[in-house]
C-alpha positions, 0 to 999 in steps of 0.5 A: 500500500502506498503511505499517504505521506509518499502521496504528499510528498509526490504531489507537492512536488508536482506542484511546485514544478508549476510555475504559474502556480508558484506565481500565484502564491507568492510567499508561502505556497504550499505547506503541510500545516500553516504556522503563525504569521504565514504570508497569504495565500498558501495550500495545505494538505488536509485529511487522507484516508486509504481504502485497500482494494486488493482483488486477487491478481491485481494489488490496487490502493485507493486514497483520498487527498484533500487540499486546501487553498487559503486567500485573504484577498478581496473577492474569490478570484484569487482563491479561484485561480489558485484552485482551477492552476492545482486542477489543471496539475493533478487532474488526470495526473499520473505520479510515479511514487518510488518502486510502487508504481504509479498513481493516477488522480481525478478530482472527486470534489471541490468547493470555495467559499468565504469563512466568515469566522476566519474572514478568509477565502477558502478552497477545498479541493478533494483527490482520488488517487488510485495506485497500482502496484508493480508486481 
């Protein structure tokens, strides 16, 4: 099965290879967990969850991934532009996590909207990563 944190870390490294979305993010970009004072906007990962579906000959995993965007700019299209920039990196990508094999991702879900506690734009983007294993 593949570990959720070798998921993590092939995704971000997708997309931090993207320039256009390193640009919209400027400062802090993409973070496991924000730490205090963390320059706006940035991504962070949210809940993975893993599901083995192993069916005799083939040893498949299946996981969840869960980014978040964060944009304290006036109006959603910041947040927007950020999240339509990650779908259109992981969207039907195919990342090669070590000797495991290789991992294909679809976007399941995804949702921007204002947080009026946190006075912050926020959006949810939710992956499926499907991974078949080498024999």
């Amino acid at each position: 099965m593949t570990a959720p944190g070798d998921l993590q870390q092939a995704l971000f490294l997708r997309l931090k290879s993207d320039a256009s979305l390193s640009a919209l993010l400027g400062g802090a970009g993409l973070l496991e967990r924000p730490t205090d004072n963390v320059a706006f906007p940035y991504v962070t990962s949210g809940q993975t969850s893993a599901f083995d579906w192993h069916t005799g000959a083939e040893n498949n995993d299946d996981q969840l991934i869960t980014l978040h965007v964060w944009s304290k700019a006036h109006g959603e299209a910041e947040t927007l532009a950020i999240m339509a920039a990650i779908e259109a990196r992981l969207a039907d990508a195919v990342l090669v996590i070590g000797l495991r094999g290789q991992t294909r991702l679809s976007l399941e879900f995804s949702e921007a909207r204002y947080d009026e506690e946190l006075l912050v734009h926020h959006g949810l983007l939710r992956f499926r990563a499907l991974t078949q294993e080498n024999a």
